[in-house]
Phi, psi and omega in degrees: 000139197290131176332275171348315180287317149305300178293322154350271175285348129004258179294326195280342174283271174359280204296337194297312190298287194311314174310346190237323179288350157277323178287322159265332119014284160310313186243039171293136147287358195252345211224102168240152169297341188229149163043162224290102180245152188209123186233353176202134188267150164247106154211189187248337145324112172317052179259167173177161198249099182264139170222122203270148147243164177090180161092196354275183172199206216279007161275329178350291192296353170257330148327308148321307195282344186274340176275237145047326187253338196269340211052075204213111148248112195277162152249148191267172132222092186287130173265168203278347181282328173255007175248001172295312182270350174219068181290347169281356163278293159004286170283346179278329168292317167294310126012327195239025164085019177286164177240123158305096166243185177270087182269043193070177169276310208261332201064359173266144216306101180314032203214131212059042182246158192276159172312333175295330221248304171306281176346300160323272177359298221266326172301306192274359167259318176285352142309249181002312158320284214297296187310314165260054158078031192248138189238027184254200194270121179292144150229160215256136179226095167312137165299127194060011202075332187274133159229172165188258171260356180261315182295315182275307193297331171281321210259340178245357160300320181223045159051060163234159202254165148269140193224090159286214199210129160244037156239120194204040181337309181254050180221044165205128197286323170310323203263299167333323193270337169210136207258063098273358219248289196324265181343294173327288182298309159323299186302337178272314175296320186312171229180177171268126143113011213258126115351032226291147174228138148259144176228103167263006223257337202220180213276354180274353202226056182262334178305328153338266161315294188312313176315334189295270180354311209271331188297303195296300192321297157342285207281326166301299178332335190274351190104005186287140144255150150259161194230162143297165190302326180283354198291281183330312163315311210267018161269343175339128184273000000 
């Protein structure tokens, strides 16, 4: 084989390797290159975190009223485009003692996007939180989850956390489509310090929305309090 052809496949395995060692990168839950991530808090205390994402939207008030009947205080991760447009939802989630975080403005994948375009994204929702009346620390949630270096280098630039997940019940279709299999799978996966995520917000997720109750009941039986996320930082050993 000719040198050229060799370097060749070479250099075309090298982008393949680097091209895949990024692609998992983007969707680590455990791991960014820059500043502060959290997908589980480490501590030994039965504590845990439920967190709705997206919204709000024309479910809140039932949403609301199920946490409110659970005695839960949820985080929130609002994005900045649908709380723009129902800012009195908003505010009713501060209002009942929920804790507000940032889930972009736009909801779109952050990853190979310019600073400018994260800055935004991220600068104009949390105005938008602040305008609803919510006054403690955002903390921050990728859309879909995925980063990979200017959104974690922005996000530690101005000393903000990142908040994953180790739980995700309904993002697996097998699981997601029924709330009890969701409540199961929370109660066998759960941990001291666990992170729990839901998309309770739209009419495609009621299974979801339903899950909760069985979720709170279930995970109290075992000895769990839920907490909110920031709550939940300050059990870190």
């Amino acid at each position: 084989m000719k040198k050229w052809m060799i370097r060749v496949a070479l250099t075309l395995a090298i982008l393949v390797i680097v091209a895949y060692g990024l692609f998992q990168l983007s969707k680590s839950r455990t791991y960014q290159l820059f500043g502060e991530l959290t997908d589980r808090v480490n501590t030994n205390e039965k504590v845990v975190a439920l967190t709705l994402d997206d919204g709000p939207t024309e479910k809140t008030d039932e949403v609301l009223k199920i946490l409110k009947e659970a005695d839960v205080k949820a985080t929130f991760f609002v994005t900045g485009a649908e709380l723009q447009q129902r800012p009195e939802e908003g505010k009713k989630m501060v209002q009942a003692g929920h804790e507000l975080g940032n889930h972009s403005y736009s909801h779109t994948r952050m990853v190979l996007k310019s600073p400018s375009f994260i800055k935004n994204e991220i600068e104009k929702t949390d105005q938008l939180i602040r305008d609803a009346g919510y006054k403690g620390e955002i903390l921050f949630r990728p859309p879909n989850g995925k980063k990979l270096l200017l959104l974690p280098y922005y996000l530690s630039q101005h000393n903000r956390k990142t908040i994953m997940w180790d739980i995700e019940p309904d993002s697996y279709a097998d699981i997601g489509s029924n709330s009890d299999k969701i409540v199961q799978h929370v109660k066998e996966n759960v941990k001291p310090g666990s992170i729990i995520i839901l998309h309770v917000m739209y009419k495609s997720r009621e299974e979801s929305l339903k899950s909760i109750k069985g979720i709170v009941e279930s995970l109290r039986e075992q000895g769990y309090t839920f907490k909110t996320v920031s709550e939940l930082l300050a059990e870190k050993k």
